[in-house]
N, C-alpha and C positions, 0 to 999 in steps of 0.2 A: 089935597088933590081930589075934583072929585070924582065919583062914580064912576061917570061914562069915560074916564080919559085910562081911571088905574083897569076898568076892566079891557080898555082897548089894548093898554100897553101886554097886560099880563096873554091876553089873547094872540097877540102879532109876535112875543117873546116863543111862547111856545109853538107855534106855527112853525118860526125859523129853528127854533131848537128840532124839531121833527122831521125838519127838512135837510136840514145840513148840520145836524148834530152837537155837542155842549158845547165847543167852542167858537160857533158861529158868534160876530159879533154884529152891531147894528149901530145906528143914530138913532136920534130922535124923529129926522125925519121920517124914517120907518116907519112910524105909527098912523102917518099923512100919504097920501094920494100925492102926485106931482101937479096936479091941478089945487089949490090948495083952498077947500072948499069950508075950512072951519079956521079962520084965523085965529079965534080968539082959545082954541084948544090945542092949539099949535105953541100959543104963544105961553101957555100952561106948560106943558110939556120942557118947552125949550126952558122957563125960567127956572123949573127943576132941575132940568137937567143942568144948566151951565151956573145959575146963580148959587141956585140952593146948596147943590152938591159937588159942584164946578167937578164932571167929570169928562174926560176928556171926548173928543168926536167920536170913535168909536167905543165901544165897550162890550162884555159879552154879555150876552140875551141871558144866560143863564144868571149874573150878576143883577141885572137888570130888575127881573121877573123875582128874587129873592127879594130884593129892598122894596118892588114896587106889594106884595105880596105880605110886608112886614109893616104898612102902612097902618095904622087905626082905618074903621070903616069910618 
């Protein structure tokens, strides 16, 4: 994964964790704009999420921010 995608994720994970608390959950879209202005870190993201780890559509930010957090730099 790199860089700029695990620090977005780990960034937007705690945002919603702050905001509405451990059990909020999210997608992947989350980490994107609805205009979708980075396809190719989009398409990063989604392959983690659904190939790599195949988890389901939603999941909770807290889950999320642990694995994405437990990653090698």
């Amino acid at each position: 994964m790199t860089p700029q995608l695990k620090q977005k994720i780990i960034a937007v994970c705690q945002q919603k964790i702050d905001q509405k608390g451990e059990e909020v959950g999210l997608s992947f879209y989350a980490f994107f704009a609805n205009k979708n202005e980075n396809p190719t870190l989009l398409m990063e993201a989604a392959t983690w999420w659904i190939q790599t780890h195949r988890l389901d559509h939603f999941e909770k930010a807290i889950k999320i921010k642990a694995m994405v957090e437990a990653l090698p730099d």
